[in-house]
N, C-alpha and C positions, 0 to 999 in steps of 0.2 A: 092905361097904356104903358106906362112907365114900369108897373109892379111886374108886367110878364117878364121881360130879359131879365130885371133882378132875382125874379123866382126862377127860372129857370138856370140863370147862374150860380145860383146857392144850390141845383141840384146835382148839378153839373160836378161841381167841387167837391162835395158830398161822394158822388161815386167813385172820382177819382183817387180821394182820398181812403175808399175801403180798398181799392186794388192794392193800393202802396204799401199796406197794413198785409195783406192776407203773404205777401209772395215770402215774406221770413218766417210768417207763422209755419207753412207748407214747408219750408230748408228746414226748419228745427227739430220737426219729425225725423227719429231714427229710421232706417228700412232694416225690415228685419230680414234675416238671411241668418242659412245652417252655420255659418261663416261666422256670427255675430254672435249668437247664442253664448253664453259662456255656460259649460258644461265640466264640470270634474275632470278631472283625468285620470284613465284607467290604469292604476300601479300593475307593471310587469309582474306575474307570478315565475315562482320559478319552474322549470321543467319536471315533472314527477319522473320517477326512475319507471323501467319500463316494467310490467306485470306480465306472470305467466303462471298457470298453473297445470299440476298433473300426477301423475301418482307417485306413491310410495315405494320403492321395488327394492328388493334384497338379491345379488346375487346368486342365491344359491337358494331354489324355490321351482320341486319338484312334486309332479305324482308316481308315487312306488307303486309300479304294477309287478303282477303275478310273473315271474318268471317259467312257473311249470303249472302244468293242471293239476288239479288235488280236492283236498277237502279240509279248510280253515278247522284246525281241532285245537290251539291255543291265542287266547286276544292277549298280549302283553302290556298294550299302549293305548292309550285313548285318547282322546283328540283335549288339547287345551296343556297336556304333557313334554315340558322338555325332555329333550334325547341326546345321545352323544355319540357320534359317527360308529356304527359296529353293532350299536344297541339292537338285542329283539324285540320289534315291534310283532309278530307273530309265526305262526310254524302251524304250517300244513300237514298232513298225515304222511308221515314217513315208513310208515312199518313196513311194507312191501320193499321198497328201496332199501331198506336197513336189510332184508332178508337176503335182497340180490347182492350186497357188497359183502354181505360175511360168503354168500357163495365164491363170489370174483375172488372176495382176498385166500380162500380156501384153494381155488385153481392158483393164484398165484403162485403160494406155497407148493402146490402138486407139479407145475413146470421148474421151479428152483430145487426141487430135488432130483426133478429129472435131469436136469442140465449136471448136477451132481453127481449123477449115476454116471451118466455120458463121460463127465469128465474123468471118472476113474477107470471108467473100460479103455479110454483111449491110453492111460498109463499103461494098462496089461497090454493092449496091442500094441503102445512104444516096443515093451520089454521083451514082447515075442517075437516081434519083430528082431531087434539086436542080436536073441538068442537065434533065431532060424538064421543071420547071416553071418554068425559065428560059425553054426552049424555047417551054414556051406560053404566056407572058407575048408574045414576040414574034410568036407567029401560025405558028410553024416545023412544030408538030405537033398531034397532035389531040388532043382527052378521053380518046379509049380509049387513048391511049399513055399519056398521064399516069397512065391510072388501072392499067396495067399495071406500070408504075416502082411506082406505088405497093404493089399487091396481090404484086410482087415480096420487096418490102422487108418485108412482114408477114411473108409465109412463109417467109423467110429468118429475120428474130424468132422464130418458133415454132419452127425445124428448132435456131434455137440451145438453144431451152428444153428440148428435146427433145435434145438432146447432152448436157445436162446432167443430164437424171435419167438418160441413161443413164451416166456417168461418176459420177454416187451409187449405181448399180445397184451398177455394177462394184467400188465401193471398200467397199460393203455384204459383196458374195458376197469381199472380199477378205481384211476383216476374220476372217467366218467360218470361215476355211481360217483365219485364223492363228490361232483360240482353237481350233477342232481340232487344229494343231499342237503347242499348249500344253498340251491335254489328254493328247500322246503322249508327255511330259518330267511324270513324278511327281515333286513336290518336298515337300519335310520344310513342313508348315506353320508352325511354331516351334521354337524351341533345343530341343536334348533329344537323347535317344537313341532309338535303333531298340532296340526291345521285343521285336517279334519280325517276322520274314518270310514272307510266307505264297506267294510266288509263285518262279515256276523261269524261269531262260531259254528260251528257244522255249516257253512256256506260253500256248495261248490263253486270254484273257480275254475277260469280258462284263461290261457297264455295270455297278457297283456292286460286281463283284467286289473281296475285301480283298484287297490286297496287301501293305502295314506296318502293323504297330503299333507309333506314335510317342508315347512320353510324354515331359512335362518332369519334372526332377529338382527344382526349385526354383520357388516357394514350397513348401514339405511341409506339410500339414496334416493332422490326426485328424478325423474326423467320427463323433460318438455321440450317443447319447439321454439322455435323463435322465426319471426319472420327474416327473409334472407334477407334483406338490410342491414342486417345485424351479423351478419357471418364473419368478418375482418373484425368486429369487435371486440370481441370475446374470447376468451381462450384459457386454458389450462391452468390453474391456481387461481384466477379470479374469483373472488370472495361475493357471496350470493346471501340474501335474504330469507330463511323459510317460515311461511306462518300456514298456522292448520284454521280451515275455514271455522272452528269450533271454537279458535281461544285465539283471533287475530291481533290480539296485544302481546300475546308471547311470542318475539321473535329465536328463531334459530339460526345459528351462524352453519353456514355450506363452501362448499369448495367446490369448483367443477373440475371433473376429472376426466369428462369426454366431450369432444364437439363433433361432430359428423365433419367429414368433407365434402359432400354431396350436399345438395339441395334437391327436393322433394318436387318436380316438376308439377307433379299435380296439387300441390296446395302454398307451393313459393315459400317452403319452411325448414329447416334442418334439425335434427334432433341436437338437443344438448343434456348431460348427465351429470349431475350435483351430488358431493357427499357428505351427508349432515356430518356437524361436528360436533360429537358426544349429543346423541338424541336422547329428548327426554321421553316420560312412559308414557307422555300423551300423542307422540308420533307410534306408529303401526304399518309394517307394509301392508298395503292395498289401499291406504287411505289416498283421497285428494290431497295435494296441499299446493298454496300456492306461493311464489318467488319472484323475489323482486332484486332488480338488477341495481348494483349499486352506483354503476355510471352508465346512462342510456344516450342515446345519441341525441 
């Protein structure tokens, strides 16, 4: 009778005793939280300059078309050929034209003698004139002769004035023949090289048909956009980056030397225009290349 409260007091004590125990065990645990974690810390990079790329262009990069109809009878130049502004790149059949300018320059010569002739009959009619009013000063002849000396001497004046436009006719229709001539001798219109060929000997041509394409090698420039954000950035002598997708460890130093004022509504961009400085031989216009801006926002 005695053992039950003891036993039940030793159980009693027992459990009170694991609560008392458990409640620091349970604080001692950490709670984990993203907060808690310790994690690295990500080192800031620095900003990359901004990138653009676009082609290669030279100011001066044309196709030479056929200024007259004809018949390609000499090739001068072929394509992969430097030239030098004047240079014949080829000559059309001239012989016809060569025929009509020795004609033209023959009439010229035919109106400048006639203006020649004209001009010394108008001396004989000066002279018969002065004598016919010598004449009727003394009573020798009559009014109608005088007035024939004189109506002489006019129309010998008009027949000169009349030799003379015909002898501007002539040096007109003379000219003409010669710039048809000029048109029959294709020439390089500036330094550079032949790009390509587009025409054959014995080939008929017609007005505006291509024949070369002549580009220059030198100034070399990039031409790209840039997003309009960038438009108050940039501007005139700022110093630009060029590398060719082919060897992007060789950088090249650029200048820009044009910026649009406008923005491109349809695609929010403006052009900008780079001019390499001293390019080497592995730039080319028409290539890719691309540019990197040396302070970007």
């Amino acid at each position: 009778m005695n053992r039950l409260p003891i036993w039940f007091a030793f159980v009693l004590l027992v459990a009170l005793a694991g609560c008392g125990k458990s409640e620091p065990a349970l604080a001692a645990l950490p709670t984990v939280s993203a907060k808690t974690i310790d994690q690295p810390a990500a080192s800031p990079l620095a900003k990359p300059a901004f990138l653009a790329s676009g082609p290669l262009v030279v100011e001066d990069q044309v196709d030479v078309a056929a200024q007259r109809a004809g018949v390609v009878s000499q090739i001068l130049q072929d394509t992969g050929q430097p030239v030098h502004k004047g240079e014949l790149l080829a000559v059309l059949d001239d012989r016809q034209l060569v025929a009509e300018h020795d004609a033209a320059e023959a009439k010229l010569h035919s109106c400048e003698a006639d203006l020649q002739d004209w001009q010394a009959e108008t001396k004989v009619a000066e002279a018969d004139l002065r004598r016919a009013e010598e004449m009727r000063k003394a009573g020798i002849n009559t009014q109608e002769e005088l007035d024939h000396a004189r109506y002489k001497l006019v129309g010998s004046q008009f027949e000169i004035e009349k030799a003379r436009q015909n002898v501007s006719n002539a040096q007109a229709n003379l000219r003409a023949l010669d710039l048809e001539l000029e048109k029959t001798r294709v020439e390089a219109p500036f330094d550079g090289v032949v790009a390509r060929r587009y025409l054959r000997a014995g080939q008929q041509v017609a007005v505006g048909d291509r024949l070369f394409w002549v580009t220059a090698v030198r100034p070399l420039r990039i031409r790209f956009t840039l997003p309009e954000a960038l438009i108050g950035k940039i501007a005139r002598g700022q110093a630009l980056m060029v590398t060719s997708p082919d060897s992007p460890s060789v950088q090249h130093a650029a200048e820009v030397v044009q910026v649009s004022p406008v923005v491109d509504p349809s695609s929010g961009t403006f052009e900008v225009v780079a001019q390499i400085v001293d390019p080497a031989s592995d730039l080319r216009p028409g290539m890719t290349a691309n540019v990197a801006l040396a302070h970007a926002p």
